[in-house]
C-alpha positions as CSV (number, residue, x, y, z in Angstrom):
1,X,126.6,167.3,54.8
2,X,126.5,167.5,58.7
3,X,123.1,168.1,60.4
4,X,123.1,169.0,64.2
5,X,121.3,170.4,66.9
6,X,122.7,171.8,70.4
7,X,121.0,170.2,73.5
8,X,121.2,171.1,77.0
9,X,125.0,170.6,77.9
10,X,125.6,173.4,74.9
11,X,122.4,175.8,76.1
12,X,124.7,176.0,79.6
13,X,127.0,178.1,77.9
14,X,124.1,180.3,77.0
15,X,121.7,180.4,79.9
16,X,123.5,179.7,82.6
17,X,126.8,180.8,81.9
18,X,125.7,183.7,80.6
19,X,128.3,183.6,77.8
20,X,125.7,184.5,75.2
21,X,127.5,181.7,73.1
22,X,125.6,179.7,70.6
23,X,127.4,176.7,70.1
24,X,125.1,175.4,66.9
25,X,125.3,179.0,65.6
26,X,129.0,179.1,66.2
27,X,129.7,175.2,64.6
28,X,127.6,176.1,60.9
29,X,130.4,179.3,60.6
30,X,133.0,177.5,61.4
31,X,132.0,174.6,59.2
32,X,130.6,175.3,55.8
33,X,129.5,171.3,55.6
34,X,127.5,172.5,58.9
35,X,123.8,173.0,59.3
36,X,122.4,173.9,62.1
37,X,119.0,172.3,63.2
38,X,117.7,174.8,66.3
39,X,117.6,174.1,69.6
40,X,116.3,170.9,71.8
41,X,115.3,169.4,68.7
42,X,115.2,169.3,64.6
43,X,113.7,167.8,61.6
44,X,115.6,166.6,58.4
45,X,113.2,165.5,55.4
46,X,115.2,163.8,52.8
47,X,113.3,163.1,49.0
48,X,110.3,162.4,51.9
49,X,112.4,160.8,54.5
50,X,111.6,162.6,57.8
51,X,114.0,162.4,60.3
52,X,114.2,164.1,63.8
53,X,117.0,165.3,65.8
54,X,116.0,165.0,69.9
55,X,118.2,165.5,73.2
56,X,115.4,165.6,75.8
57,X,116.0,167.4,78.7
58,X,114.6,165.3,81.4
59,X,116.6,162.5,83.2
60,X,117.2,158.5,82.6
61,X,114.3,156.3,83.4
62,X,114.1,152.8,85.3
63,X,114.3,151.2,82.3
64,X,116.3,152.2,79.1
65,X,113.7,151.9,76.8
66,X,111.0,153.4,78.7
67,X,112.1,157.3,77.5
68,X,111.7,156.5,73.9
69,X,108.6,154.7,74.4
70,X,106.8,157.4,75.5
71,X,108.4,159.8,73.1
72,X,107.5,157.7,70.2
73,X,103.6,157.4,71.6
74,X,103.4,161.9,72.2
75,X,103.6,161.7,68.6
76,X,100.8,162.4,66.6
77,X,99.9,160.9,63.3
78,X,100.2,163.5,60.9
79,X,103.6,164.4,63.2
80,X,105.4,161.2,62.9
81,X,108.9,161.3,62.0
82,X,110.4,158.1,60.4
83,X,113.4,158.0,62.2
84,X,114.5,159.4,65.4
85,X,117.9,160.2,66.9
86,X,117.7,160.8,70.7
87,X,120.8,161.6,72.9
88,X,121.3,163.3,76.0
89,X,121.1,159.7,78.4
90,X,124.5,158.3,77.1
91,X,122.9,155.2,76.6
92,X,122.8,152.8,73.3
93,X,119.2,150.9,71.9
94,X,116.9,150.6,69.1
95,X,113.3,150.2,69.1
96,X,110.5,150.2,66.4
97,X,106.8,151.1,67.3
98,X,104.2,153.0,65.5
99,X,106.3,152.4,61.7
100,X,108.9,154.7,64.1
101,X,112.7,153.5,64.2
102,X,114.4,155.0,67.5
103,X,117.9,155.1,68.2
104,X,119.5,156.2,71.5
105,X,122.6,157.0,69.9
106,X,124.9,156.4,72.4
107,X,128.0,158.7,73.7
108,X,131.3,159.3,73.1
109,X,131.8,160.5,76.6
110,X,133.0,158.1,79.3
111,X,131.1,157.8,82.7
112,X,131.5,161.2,84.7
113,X,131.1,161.5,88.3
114,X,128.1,162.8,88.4
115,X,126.6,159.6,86.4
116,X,128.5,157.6,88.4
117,X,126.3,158.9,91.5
118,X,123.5,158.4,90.0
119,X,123.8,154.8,89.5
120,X,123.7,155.2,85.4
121,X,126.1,153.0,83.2
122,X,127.7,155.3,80.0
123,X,126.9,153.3,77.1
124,X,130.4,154.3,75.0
125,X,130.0,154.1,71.4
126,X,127.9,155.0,67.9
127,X,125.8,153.5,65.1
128,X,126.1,153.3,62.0
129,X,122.6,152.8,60.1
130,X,121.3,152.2,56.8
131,X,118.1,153.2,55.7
132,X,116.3,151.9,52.4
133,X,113.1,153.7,51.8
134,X,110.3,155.0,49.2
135,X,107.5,156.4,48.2
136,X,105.8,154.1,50.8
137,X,107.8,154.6,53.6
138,X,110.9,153.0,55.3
139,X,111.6,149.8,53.6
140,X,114.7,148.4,55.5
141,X,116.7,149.5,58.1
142,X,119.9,147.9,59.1
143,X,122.2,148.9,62.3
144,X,125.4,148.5,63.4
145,X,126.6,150.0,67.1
146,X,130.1,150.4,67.8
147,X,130.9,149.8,71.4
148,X,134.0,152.0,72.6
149,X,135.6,151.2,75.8
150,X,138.1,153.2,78.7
């Protein structure tokens, strides 16, 4: 199974565009392996495995940790995903605080002009993570990234 969401590049095509095209909508007909998570942000619980799905909308921070940080604290106890996926800055990191794993999962997407002139690195590649859990919570994760280069 494939679970996605559609972040802000694929809301142009609806909002700004004015296509009236949603791309999440359009992948999970397309695709019968497809599920489609919503919009911005989405929640996969597996046999009590809670997982979300999160493309913010804001911009890169001084410090490439800093984002997920303060995502990871605006969650609330009874909230608290084990695992989180974010996207949206291109780049590549993992970081554990409050019993929450974080991934920035990287991008497939080279550096484009407008990063570029922004002064932000593209940090080209994906993970591949293995999660061991239970009743009790995440027991072990383990992480590989894949660097891709131009």
């Amino acid at each position: 199974p494939i679970y996605g969401i559609t972040g802000n590049h694929d809301l142009w095509f609806q909002k700004k565009h004015d296509a009236g095209l949603m791309v999440g909508e359009e992948i999970a007909q397309r695709v019968k392996n497809y599920t489609h998570l919503g919009e911005n942000e989405g929640d996969i619980e597996i046999n009590g495995l809670k997982i979300k799905l999160f493309p913010p909308g804001d911009g890169s921070a001084y410090a490439n940790s800093y984002k997920g940080q303060k995502l990871i604290e605006s969650f609330t106890g009874g909230e608290k995903p084990h695992l989180v996926f974010g996207g949206h800055y291109h780049k590549a990191l993992y970081q554990f605080a409050r019993d929450i794993h974080y991934w920035e999962s990287g991008t497939i997407c080279g550096q484009t002009e407008f990063m570029r002139g922004k002064k932000l690195p593209a940090h080209i590649g994906y993970w591949i993570v293995t999660v061991k859990w239970n009743s009790d919570g995440v027991q072990r994760v383990a992480q590989e990234f894949y660097p891709g280069y131009e």
